[in-house]
C-alpha positions in Angstrom: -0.6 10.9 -76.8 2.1 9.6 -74.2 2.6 5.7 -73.6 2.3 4.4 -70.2 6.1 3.6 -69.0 6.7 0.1 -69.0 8.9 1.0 -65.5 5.2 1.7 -64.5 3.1 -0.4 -65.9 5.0 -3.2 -64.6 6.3 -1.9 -61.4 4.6 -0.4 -58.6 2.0 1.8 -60.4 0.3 -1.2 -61.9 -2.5 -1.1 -60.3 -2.8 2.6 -60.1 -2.2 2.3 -63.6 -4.7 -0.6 -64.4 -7.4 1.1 -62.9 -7.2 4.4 -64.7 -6.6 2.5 -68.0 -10.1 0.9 -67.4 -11.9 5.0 -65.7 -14.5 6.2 -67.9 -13.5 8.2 -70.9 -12.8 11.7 -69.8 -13.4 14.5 -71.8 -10.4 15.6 -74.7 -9.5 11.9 -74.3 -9.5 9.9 -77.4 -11.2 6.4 -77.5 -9.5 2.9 -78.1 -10.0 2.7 -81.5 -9.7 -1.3 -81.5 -12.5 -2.1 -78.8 -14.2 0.7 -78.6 -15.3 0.1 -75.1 -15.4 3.9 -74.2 -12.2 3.6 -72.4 -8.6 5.7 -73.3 -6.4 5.0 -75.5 -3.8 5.4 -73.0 -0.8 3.2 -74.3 1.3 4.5 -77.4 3.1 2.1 -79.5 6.7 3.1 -80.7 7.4 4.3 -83.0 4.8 5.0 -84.8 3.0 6.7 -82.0 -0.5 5.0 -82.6 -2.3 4.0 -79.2 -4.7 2.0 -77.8 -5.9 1.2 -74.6 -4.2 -1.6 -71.9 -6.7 -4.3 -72.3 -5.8 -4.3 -75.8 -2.1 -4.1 -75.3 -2.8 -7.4 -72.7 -4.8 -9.3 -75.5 -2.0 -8.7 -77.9 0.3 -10.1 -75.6 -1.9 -12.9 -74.7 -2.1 -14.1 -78.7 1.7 -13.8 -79.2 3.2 -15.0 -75.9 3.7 -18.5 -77.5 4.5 -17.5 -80.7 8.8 -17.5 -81.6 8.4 -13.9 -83.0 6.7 -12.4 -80.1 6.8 -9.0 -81.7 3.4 -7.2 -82.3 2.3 -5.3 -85.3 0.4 -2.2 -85.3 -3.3 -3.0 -85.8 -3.7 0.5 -87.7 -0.6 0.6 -90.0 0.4 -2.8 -90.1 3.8 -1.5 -90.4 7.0 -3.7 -89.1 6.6 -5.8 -86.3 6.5 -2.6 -83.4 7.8 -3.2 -79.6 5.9 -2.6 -76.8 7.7 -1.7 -73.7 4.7 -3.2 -71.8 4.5 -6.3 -73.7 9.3 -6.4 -73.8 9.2 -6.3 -69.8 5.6 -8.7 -69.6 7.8 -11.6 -71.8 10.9 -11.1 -70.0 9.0 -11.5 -67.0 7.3 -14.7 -67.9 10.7 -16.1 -69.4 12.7 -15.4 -66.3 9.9 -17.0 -64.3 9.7 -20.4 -66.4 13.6 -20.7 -66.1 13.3 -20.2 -62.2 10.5 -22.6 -62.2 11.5 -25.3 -64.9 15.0 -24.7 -65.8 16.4 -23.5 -69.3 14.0 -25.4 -72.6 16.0 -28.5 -73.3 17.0 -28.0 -77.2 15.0 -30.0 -79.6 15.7 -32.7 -81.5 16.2 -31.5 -85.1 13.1 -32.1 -87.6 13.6 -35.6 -89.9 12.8 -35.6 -93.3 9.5 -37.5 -94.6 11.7 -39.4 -96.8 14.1 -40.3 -94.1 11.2 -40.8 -91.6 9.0 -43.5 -94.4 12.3 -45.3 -94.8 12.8 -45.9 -91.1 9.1 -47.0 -90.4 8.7 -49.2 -93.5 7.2 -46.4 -95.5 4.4 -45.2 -93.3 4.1 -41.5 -92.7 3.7 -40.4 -89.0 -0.3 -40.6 -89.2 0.0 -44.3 -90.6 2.8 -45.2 -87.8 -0.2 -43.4 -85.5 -2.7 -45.6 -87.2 -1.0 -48.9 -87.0 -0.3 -48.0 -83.0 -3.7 -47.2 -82.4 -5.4 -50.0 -84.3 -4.9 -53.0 -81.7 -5.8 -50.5 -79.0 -9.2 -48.7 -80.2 -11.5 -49.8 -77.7 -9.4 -48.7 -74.7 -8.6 -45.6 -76.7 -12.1 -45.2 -77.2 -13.3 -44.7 -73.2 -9.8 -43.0 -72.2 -10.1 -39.3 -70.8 -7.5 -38.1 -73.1 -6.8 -41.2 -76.0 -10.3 -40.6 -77.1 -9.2 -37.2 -78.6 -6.5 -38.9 -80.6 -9.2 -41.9 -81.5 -11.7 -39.1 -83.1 -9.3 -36.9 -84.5 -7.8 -40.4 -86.1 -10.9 -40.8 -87.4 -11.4 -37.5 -89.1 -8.1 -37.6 -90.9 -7.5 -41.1 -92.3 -8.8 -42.0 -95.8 -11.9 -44.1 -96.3 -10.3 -47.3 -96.2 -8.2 -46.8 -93.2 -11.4 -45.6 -91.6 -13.1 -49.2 -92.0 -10.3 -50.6 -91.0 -10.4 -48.5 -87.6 -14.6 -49.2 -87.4 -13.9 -52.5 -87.9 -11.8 -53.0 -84.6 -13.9 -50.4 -82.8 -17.4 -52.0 -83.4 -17.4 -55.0 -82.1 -17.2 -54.0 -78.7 -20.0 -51.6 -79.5 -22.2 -52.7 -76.5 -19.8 -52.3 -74.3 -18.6 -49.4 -75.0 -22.2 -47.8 -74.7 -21.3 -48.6 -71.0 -19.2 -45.0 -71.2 -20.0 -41.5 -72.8 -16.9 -41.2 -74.5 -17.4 -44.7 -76.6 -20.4 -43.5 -77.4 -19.0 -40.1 -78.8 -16.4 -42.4 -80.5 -18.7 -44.5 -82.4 -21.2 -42.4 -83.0 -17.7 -40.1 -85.0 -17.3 -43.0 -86.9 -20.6 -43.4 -88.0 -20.9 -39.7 -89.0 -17.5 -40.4 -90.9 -18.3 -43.8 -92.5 -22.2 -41.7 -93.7 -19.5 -38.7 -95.3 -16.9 -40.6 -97.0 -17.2 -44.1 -97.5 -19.6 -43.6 -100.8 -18.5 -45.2 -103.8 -17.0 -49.1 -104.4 -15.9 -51.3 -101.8 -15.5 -48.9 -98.8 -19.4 -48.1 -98.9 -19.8 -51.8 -99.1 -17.6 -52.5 -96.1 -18.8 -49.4 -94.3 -22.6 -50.6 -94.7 -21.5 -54.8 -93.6 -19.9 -52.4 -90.4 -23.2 -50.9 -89.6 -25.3 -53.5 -90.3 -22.9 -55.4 -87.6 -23.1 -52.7 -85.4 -27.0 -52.9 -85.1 -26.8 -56.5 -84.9 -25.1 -56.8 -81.7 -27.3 -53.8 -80.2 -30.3 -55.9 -81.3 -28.7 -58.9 -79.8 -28.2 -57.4 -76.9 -31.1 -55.1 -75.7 -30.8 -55.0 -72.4 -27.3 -53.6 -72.8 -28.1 -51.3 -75.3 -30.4 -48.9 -73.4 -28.0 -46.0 -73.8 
């Protein structure tokens, strides 16, 4: 079956060419295999020669365009990474735009070693440097659009004890923080997290003197607590 030329697809018979990739299924045409969404399988991969139709070429394209090897591998034989035309011209597109836009991608800084990285921040990984960051500035962390993300995800990775160490400066402002939906998402993650993993020793011990405190100032204050 012939491949769409990328000169085509990507120059002025685009849309002539989007629109017949997406026509009913015409008779001696062979169906996209990968969607099966009775359209043609009207774009050929080189070189193995195995098609597929141009939404599935674009979805392909879509899933790799971030990706450093933007290569795509035949979804039938798997074989070495296989180059579209459609999706060579589609990247070189994008890239040409970005630099036009935004200028060349400013190099990055070369990756630290853990070891080097502990030794320069008194031992701490990057989570506990993130930890010891966040810990003075829960609560506005808590209600921010986008710190709030951080604060839960925070909360899902640190180990038991660092998590009552994070409830414990996030809790007493519990009322308050009713006062917005995403203090209430906050807490109510550390709650689900304290129930999970703080179960055995001193952690469950600390984790139910944190809830026990958390109820206390919701009983305390009623009237505030109405969320």
């Amino acid at each position: 079956m012939a491949a769409w030329p990328a000169a085509n697809v990507w120059g002025n018979g685009k849309a002539a060419i989007i629109a017949a990739a997406h026509r009913p299924l015409q008779e001696g045409e062979e169906e996209c295999f990968v969607c099966r969404n009775d359209v043609p399988a009207s774009v050929g991969l080189q070189p193995c020669q195995h098609t597929l139709c141009l939404s599935c070429v674009d979805s392909m394209r879509s899933a790799n365009i971030f990706k450093a090897d933007k290569g795509v591998k035949c979804p039938f034989c798997r074989s070495d990474p296989i180059v579209i035309s459609v999706l060579n011209e589609a990247n070189r597109a994008a890239a040409t735009a970005a630099n036009a836009r935004d200028g060349p991608a400013p190099e990055r800084p070369p990756q630290i070693p853990l070891t080097q990285f502990k030794q320069n921040n008194q031992g701490n990984d990057p989570l506990g440097v993130l930890i010891h960051a966040a810990l003075p500035n829960t609560e506005t962390m808590a209600v921010h659009i986008s710190a709030t993300h951080v604060l839960q995800k925070l909360i899902d990775l640190v180990s038991p004890t660092e998590l009552t160490v994070i409830t414990s400066t996030l809790f007493p402002a519990g009322v308050a923080l009713t006062n917005e939906p995403k203090g209430v998402f906050a807490m109510l993650r550390c709650l689900d997290q304290l129930g999970l993993r703080c179960t055995e020793g001193p952690v469950r011990e600390r984790a139910m003197k944190l809830a026990d405190g958390l109820c206390g100032s919701f009983l305390e204050s009623p009237q505030q607590a109405s969320v």
